[in-house]
C-alpha positions in Angstrom: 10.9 139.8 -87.0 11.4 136.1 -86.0 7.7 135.4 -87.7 9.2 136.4 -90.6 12.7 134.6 -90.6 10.8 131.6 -90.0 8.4 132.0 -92.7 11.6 132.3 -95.1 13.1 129.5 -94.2 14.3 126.5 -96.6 13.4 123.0 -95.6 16.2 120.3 -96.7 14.5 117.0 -99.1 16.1 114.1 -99.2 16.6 112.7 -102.9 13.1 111.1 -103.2 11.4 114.4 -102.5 10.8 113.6 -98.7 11.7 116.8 -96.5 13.7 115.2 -92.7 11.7 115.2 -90.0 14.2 117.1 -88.1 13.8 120.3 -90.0 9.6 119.8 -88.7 11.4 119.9 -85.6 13.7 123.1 -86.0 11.0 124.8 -87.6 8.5 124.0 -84.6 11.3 125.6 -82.0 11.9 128.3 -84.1 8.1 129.1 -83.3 8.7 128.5 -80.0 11.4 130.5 -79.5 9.5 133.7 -81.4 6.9 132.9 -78.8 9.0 133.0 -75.8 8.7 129.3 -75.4 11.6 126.4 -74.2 11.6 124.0 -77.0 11.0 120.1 -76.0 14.2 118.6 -75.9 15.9 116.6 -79.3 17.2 113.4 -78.8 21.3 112.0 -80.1 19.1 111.4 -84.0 18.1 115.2 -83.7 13.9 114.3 -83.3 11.7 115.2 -80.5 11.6 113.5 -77.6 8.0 112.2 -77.6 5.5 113.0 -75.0 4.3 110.4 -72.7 0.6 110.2 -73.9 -0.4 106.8 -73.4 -3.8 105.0 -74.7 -5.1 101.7 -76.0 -3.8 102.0 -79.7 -6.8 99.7 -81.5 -10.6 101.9 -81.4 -14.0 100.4 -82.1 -15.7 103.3 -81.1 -15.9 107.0 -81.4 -13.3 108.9 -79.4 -13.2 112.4 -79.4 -10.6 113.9 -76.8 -8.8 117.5 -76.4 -5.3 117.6 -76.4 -3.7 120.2 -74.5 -0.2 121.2 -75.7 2.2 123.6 -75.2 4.2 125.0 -78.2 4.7 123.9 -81.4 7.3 121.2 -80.5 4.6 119.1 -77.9 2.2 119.7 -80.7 4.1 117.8 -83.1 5.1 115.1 -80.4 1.9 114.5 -79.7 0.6 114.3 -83.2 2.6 113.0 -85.1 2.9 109.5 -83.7 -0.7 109.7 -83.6 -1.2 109.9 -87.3 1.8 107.4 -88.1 0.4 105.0 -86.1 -3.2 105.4 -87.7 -1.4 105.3 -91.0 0.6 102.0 -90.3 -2.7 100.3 -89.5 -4.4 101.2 -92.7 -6.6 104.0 -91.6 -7.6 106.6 -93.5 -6.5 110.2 -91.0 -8.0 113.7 -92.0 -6.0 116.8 -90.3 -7.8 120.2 -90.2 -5.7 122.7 -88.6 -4.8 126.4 -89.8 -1.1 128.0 -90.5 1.1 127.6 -90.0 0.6 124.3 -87.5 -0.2 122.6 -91.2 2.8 123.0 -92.7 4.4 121.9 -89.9 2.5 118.5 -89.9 3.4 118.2 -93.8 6.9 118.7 -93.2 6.9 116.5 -90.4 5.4 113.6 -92.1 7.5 113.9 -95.3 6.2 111.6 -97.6 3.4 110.4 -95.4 1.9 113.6 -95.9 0.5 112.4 -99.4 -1.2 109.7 -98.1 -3.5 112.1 -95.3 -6.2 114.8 -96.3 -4.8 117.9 -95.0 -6.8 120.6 -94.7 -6.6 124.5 -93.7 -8.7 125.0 -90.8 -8.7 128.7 -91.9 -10.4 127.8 -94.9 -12.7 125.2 -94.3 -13.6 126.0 -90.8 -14.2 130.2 -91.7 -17.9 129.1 -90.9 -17.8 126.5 -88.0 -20.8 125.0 -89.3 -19.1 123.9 -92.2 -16.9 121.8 -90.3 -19.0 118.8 -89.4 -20.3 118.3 -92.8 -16.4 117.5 -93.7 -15.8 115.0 -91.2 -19.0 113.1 -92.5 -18.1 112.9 -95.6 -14.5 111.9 -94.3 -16.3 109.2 -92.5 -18.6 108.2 -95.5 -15.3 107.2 -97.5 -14.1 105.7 -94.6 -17.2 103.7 -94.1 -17.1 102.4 -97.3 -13.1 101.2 -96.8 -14.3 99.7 -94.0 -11.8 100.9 -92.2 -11.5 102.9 -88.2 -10.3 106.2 -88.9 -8.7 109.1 -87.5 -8.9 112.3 -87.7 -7.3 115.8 -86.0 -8.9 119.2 -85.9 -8.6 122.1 -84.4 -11.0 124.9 -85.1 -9.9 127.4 -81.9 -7.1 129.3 -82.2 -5.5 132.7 -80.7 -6.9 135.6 -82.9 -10.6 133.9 -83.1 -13.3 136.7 -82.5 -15.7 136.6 -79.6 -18.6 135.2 -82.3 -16.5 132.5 -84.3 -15.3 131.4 -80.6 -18.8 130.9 -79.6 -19.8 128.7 -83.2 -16.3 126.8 -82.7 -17.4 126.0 -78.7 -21.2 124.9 -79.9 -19.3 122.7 -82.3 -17.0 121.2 -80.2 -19.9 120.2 -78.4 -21.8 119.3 -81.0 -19.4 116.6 -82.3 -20.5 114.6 -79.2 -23.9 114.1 -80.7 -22.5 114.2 -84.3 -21.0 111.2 -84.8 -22.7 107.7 -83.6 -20.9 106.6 -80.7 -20.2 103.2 -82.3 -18.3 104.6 -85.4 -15.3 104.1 -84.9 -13.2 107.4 -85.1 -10.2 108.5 -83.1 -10.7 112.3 -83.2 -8.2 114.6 -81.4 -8.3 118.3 -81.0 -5.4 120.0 -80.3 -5.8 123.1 -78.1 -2.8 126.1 -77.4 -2.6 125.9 -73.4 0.2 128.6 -74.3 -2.0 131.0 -76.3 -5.5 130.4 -75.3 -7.2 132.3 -72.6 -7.8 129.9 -69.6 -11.7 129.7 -69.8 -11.5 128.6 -73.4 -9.3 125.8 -72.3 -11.9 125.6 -69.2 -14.2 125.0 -72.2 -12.4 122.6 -74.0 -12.6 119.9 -70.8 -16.8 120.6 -70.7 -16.3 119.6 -74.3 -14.2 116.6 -74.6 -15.2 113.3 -72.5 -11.3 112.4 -72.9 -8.3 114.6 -72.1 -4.8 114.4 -73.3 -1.5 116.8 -72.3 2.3 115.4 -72.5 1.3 113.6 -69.1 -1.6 111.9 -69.3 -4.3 110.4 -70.8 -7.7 110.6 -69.1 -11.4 111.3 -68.1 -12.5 114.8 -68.4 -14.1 115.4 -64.5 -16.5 118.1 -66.0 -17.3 116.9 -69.2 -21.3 118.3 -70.2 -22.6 115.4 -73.0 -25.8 116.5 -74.4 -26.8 118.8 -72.0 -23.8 120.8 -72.1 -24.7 121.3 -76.1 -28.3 122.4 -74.7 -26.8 124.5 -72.5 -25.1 126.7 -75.3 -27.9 126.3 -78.0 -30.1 127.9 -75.5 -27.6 130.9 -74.2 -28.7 134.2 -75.3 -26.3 136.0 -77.8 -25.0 139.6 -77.0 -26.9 142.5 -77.4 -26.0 144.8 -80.4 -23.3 147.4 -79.8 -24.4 149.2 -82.4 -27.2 151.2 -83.1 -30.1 148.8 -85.2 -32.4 148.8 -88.3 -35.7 147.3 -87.8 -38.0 145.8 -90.1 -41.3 143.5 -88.6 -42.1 141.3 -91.4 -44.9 139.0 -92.1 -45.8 136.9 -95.8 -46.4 140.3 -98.1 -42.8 141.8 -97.1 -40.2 139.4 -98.6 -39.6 141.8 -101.0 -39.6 144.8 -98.9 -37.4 142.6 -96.5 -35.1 141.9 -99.6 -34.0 145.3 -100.7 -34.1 146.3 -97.3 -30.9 144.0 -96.8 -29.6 145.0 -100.2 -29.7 148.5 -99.2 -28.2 148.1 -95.9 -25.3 145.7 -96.9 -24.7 148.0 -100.2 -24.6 151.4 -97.7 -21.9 149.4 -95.3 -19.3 148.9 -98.4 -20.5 145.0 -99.8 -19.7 144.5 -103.3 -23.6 144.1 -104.8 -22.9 140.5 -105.9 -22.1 139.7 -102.0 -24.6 141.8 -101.0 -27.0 139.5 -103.3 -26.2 136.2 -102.0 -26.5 137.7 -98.3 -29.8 139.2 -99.3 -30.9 135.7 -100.5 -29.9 133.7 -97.3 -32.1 136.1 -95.3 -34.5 135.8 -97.2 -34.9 132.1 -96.9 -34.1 132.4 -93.0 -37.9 134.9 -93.0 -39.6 132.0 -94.9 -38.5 130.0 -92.4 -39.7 131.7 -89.6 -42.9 132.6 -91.4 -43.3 128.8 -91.6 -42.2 127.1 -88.5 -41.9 130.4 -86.4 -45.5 131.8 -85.9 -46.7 133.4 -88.9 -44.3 136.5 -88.5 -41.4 137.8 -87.6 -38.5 140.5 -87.1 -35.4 141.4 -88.8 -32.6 143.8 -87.1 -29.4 144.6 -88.8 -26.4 147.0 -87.5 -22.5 147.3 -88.2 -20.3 146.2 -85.5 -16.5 146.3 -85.9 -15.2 143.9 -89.4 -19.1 142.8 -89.5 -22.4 143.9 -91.0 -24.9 141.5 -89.2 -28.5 140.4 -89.8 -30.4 138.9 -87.7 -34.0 137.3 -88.1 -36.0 136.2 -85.0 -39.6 134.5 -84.2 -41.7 133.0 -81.6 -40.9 129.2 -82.7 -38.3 127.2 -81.6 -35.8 125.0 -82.7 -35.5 121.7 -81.2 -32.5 119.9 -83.3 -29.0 121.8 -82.7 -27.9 120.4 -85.2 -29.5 122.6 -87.8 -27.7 123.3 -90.8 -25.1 121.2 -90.8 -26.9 118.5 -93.0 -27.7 119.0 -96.3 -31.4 119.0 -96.9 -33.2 116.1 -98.7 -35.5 117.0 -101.7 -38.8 116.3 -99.8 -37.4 117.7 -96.9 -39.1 120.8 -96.0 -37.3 122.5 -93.4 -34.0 123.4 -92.4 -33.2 124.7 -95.7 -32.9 128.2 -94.9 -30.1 127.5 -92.2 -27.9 125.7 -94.5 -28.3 128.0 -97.1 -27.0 130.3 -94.9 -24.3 128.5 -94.0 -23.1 127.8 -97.7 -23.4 131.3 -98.1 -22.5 133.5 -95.3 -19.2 134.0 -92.9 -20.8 133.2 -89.8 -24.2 131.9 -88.8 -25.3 131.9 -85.0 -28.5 130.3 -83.8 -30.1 130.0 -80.4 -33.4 128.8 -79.2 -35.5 128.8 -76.4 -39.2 127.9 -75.9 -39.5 131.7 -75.8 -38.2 132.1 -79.6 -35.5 131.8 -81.8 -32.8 133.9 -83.0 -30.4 133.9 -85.8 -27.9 135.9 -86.6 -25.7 135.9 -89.6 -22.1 138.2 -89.7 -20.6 139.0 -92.9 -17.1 140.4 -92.9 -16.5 143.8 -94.0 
């Protein structure tokens, strides 16, 4: 019930169109409050009283940090300044988080809200591996302003599956290796102490060279680098609960290995146009393996709860884990198959040892 008085509620503008800050603020401890939650406390003007997250303010160089909050209020506190302050100095600041934390951030900012590229997290980060490609292109612009920039993003949220977990972890991760290390972007990634199970927060610290909570601003003790992103690329992914389709396949059976999805994905309740464009994305992923994975390969598929999933495997292996997220050139001749995937499907998981590779792709039912 309190989710839905809060969703109702009216925020005040002033006469240019602006919406108070304060009413971010009574919004964010209505949230809290639903939650169970003590609201930070509001100072004699009404605000938030700011957390105490201290750092150099001026960045030549990549940052990317994990900011640990608890409740909506601290999320705001320790964002909001962040973004001003970015704003003041003439740098362009890209936020991608999901509802409602969005709208509070565009209420919060009132008319500064025009001047940042909000984006629902919900949206753009449905496939993780869609989320890099929009910070680069974030970056490109910013590049060319020749401005630092800054950016917020929080892909994990409570109510993530197990599998869109995993892809937003390998992300996190892969945003280390991502971005040069002398662009200089200010990245923080808000995570829900509050909501999130302890090992994803666990996660978070492996993930993020720089940690900051209404405290303190500092080193992570167990951040992983680059071999914490081999370490995932390289994990196995679950066995099926289900019971599986199999189809070999080698150069003559693209065709038999198309309307062998179609039928599959048709029989589980895809509409036939869906079912068409999953059908194509495994088909690329099979001439990928045919060509860089040994000559053959296998293709399993099986319903698991909200999913139909396909999964193609080989004997190759993929050395970049970075696959996918990069648009392929015109000459370029692999890698292809991957992105097409992830253009495509809901979710695309890839792992790869020297003993083969797998991917699987999950398509929401």
């Amino acid at each position: 019930m309190a989710r839905s008085r809060l969703s109702q509620r009216r925020v005040r503008k002033e006469p240019d169109g602006s919406v108070r800050g304060s009413n971010a603020v009574a919004g964010a401890q209505l949230v809290d409050r639903a939650a169970g939650r003590r609201p930070l406390p509001r100072n004699r003007d009404g605000g938030m009283t700011p957390t105490s997250i201290t750092a150099a303010q001026p960045h030549r160089t990549y940052r990317h940090e994990a900011f640990l909050y608890h409740g909506s209020a601290a999320f705001l506190a320790g964002l909001i300044p962040f973004i001003t302050d970015g704003l003041a100095a003439g740098q362009p600041v890209m936020v991608a988080v999901a509802q409602p934390r969005l709208d509070l951030i565009r209420v919060a900012l009132g008319a500064d809200a025009a001047r940042v590229d909000l984006l629902d997290m919900a949206e753009r980060g449905l496939n993780p591996a869609r989320i890099i490609p929009a910070w680069r292109a974030f970056l490109d612009a910013a590049a060319k302003a020749g401005r630092p920039a800054r950016g917020v993003g929080e892909p994990i949220w409570a109510g993530r599956g197990a599998a869109e977990l995993a892809e937003c972890q390998l992300h996190e991760s892969l945003l280390n290796v991502a971005v040069d290390p002398r662009t200089p972007l200010w990245l923080r990634c808000p995570y829900d102490v509050d909501a999130l199970d302890p090992a994803v927060i666990e996660e978070a610290q492996r993930s993020h060279p720089m940690l900051v909570d209404a405290g303190s601003y500092r080193a992570s003790t167990v951040y992983g680098g680059v071999t914490h992103v081999d370490a995932i690329f390289s994990q196995s992914l679950p066995a099926p609960s289900e019971t599986v389709a199999e189809l070999p396949f080698d150069p003559p059976d693209l065709g038999v290995l198309r309307a062998f999805v179609l039928g599959h994905a048709c029989a589980a309740g895809m509409a036939a146009e869906r079912a068409g464009e999953l059908a194509v994305a495994i088909h690329e992923l099979a001439v990928n393996s045919l060509r860089h994975g040994g000559g053959a390969g296998l293709l399993r598929l099986w319903r698991e709860t909200g999913a139909f999933v396909c999964e193609v495997s080989d004997s190759g292996r993929i050395e970049d884990p970075m696959i996918g997220r990069t648009a392929p050139a015109a000459s370029q001749e692999s890698g292809r198959g991957v992105w097409l995937a992830n253009q495509l499907c809901d979710l695309v998981q890839i792992r790869s040892t020297a003993h083969g590779t797998t991917v699987r792709v999950l398509t929401w039912l």
